[in-house]
N, CA, C and O of each residue as an XYZ file, in Angstrom:
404
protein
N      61.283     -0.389     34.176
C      60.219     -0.403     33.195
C      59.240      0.718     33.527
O      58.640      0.934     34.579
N      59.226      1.394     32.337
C      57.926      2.154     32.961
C      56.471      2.272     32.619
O      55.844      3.052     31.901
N      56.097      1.132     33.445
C      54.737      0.474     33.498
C      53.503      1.719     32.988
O      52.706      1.463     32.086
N      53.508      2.654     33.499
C      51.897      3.636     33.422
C      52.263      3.402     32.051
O      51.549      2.550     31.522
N      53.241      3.942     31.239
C      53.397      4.448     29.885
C      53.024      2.910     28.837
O      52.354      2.942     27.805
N      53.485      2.001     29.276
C      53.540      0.795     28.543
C      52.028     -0.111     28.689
O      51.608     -1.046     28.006
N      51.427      0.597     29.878
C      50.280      0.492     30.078
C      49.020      1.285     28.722
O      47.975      0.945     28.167
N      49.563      1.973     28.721
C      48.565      3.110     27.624
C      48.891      2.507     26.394
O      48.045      2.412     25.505
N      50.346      1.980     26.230
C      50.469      1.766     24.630
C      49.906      0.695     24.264
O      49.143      0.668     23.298
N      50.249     -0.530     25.110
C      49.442     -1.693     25.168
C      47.503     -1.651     24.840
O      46.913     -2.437     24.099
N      46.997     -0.749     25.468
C      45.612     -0.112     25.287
C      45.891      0.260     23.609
O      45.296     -0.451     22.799
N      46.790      1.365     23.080
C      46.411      1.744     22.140
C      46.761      0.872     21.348
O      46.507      1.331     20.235
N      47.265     -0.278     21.227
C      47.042     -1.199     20.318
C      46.110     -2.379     20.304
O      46.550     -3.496     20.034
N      44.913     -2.191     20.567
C      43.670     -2.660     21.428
C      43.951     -4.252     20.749
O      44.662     -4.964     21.458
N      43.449     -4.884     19.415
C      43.254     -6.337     19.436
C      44.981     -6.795     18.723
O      45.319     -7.979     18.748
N      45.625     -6.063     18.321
C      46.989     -6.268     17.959
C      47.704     -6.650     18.599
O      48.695     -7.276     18.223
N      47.289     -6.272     20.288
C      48.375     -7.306     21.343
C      48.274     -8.788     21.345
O      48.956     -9.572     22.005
N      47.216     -9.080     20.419
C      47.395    -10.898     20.361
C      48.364    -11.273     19.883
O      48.665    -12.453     20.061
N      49.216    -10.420     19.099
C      50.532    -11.659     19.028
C      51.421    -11.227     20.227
O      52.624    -11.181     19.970
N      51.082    -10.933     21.368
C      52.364    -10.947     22.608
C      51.080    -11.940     23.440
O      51.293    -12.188     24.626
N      50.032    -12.378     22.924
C      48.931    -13.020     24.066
C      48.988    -14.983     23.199
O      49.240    -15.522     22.121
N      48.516    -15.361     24.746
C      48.425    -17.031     24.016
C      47.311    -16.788     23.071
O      46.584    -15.800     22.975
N      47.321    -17.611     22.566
C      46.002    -17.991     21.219
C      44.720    -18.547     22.090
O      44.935    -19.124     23.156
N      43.653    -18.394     21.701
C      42.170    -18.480     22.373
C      42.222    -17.848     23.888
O      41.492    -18.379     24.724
N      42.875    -16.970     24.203
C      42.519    -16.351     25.404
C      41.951    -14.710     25.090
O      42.571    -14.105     24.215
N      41.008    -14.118     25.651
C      40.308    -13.214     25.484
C      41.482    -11.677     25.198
O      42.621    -11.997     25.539
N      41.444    -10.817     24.897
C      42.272     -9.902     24.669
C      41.388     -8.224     25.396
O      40.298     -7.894     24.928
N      41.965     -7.497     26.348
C      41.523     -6.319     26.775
C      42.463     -6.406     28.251
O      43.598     -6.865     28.381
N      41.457     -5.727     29.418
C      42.472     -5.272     30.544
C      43.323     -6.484     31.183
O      44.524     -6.532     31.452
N      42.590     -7.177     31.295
C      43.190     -8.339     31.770
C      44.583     -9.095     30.779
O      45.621     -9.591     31.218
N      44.226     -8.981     29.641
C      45.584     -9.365     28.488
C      47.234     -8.657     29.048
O      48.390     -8.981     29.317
N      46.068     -7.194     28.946
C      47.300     -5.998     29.264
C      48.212     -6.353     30.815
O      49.352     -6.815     30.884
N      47.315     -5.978     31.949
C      47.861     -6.476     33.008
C      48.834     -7.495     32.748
O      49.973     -7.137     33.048
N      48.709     -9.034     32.132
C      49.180    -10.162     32.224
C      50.355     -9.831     31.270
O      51.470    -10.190     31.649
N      50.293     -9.453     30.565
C      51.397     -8.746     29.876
C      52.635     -7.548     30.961
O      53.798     -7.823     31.256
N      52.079     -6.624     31.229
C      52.967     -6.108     32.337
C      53.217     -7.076     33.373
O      54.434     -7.210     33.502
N      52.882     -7.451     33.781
C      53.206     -8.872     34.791
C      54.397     -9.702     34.311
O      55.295     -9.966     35.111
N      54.451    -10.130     33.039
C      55.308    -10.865     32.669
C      56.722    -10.043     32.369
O      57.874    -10.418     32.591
N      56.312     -8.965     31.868
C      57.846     -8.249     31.690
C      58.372     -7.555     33.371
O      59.455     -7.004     33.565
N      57.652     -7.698     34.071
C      58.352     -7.231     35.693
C      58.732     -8.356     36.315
O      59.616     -8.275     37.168
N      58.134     -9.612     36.004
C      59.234    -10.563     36.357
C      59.927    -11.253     35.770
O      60.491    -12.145     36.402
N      60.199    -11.107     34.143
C      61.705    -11.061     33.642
C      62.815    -10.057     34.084
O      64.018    -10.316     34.116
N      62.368     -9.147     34.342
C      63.070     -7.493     34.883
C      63.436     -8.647     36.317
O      64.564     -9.140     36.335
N      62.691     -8.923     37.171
C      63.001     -9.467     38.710
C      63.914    -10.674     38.330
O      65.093    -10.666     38.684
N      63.283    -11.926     37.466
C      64.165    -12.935     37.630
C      65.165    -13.352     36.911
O      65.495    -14.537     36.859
N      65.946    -12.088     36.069
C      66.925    -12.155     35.431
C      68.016    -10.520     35.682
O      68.966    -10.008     35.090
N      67.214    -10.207     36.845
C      68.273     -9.221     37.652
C      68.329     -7.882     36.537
O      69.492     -7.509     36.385
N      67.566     -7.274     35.923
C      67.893     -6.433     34.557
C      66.330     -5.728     34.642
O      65.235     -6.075     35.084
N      66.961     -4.384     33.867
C      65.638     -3.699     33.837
C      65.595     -3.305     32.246
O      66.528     -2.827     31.601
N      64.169     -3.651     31.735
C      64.157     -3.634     30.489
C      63.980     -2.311     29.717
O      63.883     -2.385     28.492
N      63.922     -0.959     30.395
C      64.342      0.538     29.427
C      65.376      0.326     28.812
O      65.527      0.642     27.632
N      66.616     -0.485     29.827
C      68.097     -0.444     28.925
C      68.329     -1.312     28.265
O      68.746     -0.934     27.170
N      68.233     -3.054     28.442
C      67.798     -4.176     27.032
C      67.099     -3.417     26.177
O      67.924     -2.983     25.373
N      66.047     -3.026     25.915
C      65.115     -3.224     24.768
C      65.985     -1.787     23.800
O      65.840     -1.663     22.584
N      66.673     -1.031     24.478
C      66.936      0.326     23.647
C      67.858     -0.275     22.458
O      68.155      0.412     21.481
N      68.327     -1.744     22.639
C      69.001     -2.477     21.581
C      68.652     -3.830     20.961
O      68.320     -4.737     21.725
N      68.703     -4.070     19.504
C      67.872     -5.223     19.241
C      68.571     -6.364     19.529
O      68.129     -7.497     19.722
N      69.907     -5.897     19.543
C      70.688     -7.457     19.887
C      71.080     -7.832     21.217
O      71.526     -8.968     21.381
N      70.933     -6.695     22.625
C      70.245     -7.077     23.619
C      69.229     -7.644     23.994
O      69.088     -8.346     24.996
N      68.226     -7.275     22.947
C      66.554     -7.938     23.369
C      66.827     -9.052     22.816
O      66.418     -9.950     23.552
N      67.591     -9.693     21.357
C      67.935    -10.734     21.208
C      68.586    -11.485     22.032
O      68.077    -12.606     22.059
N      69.750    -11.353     22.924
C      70.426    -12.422     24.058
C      69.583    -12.458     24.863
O      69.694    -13.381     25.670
N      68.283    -11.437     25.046
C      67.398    -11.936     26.404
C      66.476    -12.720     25.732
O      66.336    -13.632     26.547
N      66.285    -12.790     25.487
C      64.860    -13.563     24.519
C      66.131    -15.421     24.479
O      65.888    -16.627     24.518
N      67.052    -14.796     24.410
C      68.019    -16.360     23.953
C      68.194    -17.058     25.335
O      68.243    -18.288     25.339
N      68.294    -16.351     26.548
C      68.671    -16.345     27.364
C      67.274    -16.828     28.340
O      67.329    -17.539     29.343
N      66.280    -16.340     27.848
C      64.749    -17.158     28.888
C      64.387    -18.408     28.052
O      63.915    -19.427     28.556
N      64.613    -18.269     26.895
C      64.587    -19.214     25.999
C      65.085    -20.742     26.548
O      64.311    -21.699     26.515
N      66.890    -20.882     27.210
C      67.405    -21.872     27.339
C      67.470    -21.780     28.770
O      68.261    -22.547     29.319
N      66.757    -20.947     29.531
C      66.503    -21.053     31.403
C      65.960    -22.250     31.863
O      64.866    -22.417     31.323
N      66.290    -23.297     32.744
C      65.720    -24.069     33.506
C      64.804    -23.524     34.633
O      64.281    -24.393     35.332
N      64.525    -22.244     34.924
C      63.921    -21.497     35.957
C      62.404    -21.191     35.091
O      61.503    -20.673     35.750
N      62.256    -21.378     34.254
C      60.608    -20.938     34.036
C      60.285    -22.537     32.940
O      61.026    -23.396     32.462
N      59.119    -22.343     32.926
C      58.098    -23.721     31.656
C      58.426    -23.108     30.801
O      59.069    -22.073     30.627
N      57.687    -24.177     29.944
C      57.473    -23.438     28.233
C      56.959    -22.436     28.275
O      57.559    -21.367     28.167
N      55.529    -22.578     28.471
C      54.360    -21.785     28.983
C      54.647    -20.624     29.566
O      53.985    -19.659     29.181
N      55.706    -20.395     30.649
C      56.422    -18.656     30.898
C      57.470    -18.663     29.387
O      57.514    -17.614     28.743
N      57.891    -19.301     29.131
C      58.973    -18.957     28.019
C      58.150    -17.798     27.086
O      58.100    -16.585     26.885
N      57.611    -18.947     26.713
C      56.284    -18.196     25.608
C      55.804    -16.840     25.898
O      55.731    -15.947     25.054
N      55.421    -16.711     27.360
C      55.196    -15.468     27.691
C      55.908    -14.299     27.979
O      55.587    -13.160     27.638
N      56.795    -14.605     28.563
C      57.666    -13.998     28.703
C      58.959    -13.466     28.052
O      59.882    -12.797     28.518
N      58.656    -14.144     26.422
C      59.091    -13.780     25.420
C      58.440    -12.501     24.517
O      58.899    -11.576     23.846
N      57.085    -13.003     24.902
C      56.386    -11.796     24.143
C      56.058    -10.920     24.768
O      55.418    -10.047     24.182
N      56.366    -10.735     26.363
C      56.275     -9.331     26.953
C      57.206     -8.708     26.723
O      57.073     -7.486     26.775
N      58.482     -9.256     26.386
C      59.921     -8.633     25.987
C      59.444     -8.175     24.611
O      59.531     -6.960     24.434
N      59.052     -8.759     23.795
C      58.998     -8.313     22.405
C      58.108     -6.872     22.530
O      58.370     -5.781     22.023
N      57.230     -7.169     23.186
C      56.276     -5.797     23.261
C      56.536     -4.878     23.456
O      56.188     -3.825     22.921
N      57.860     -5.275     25.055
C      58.039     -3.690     25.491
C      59.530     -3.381     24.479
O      60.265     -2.424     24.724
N      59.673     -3.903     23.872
C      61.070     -3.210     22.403
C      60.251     -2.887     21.378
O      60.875     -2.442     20.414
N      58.915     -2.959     21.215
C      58.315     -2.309     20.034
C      57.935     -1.188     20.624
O      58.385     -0.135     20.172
N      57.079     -1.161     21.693
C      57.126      0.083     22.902
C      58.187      1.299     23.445
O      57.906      2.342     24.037
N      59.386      0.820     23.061
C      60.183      1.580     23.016
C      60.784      1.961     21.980
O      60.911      3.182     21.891
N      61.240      1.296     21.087
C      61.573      1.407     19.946
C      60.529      1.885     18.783
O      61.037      2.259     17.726
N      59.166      1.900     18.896
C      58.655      2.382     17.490
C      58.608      1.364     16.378
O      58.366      1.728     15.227
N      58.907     -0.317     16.784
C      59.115     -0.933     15.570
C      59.156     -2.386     15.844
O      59.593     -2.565     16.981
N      58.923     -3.280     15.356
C      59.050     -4.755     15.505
C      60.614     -5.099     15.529
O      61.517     -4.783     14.754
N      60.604     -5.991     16.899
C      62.103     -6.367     17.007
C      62.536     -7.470     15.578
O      61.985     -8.513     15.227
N      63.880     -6.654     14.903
C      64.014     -7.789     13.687
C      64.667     -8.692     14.270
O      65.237     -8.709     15.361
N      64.445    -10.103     12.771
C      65.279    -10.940     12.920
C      66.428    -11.035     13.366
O      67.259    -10.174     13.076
N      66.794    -12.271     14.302
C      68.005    -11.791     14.528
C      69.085    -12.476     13.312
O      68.748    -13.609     12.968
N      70.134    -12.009     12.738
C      71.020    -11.973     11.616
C      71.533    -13.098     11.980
O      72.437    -13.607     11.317
């Protein structure tokens, strides 16, 4: 992952990162951080580094399917750690990950 860069983009989408953030929690550096946080340990606890998932939508789809039905994290990481994945495939990609078909 390459954090500096995903760091800046995250910034340049200043209150728009609330849909990768829980609901009533404050949004700025701290959002961001907690956001990179969550996609370096999907990258750690699913053995995968996300430059090469996210460059495909139906990769980012089996990972997203795949933390989804994990006994290794809560809801509460699910949730999160769903939307740090989503972030960093719009981050790379230029575009909202679509539906999956």
């Amino acid at each position: 992952m390459t954090k500096s860069n995903f760091k800046a983009y995250l910034k340049k989408q200043g209150q728009s990162i609330g849909k990768y953030y829980p609901k009533g929690k404050a949004l700025g550096l701290n959002a961001i951080n907690d956001i990179i946080m969550w996609a370096n340990r999907v990258e750690r606890l699913f053995d995968l580094n996300l430059d090469v998932i996210a460059q495909g939508s139906k990769e980012t789809q089996e990972l997203l399917k795949k933390i989804n039905h994990s006994n290794l994290v809560s809801d509460k990481q699910k949730r999160n750690y769903s939307g740090a994945v989503r972030a960093y495939f719009e981050f790379i990609n230029g575009h909202v990950l679509p539906s999956e078909q």
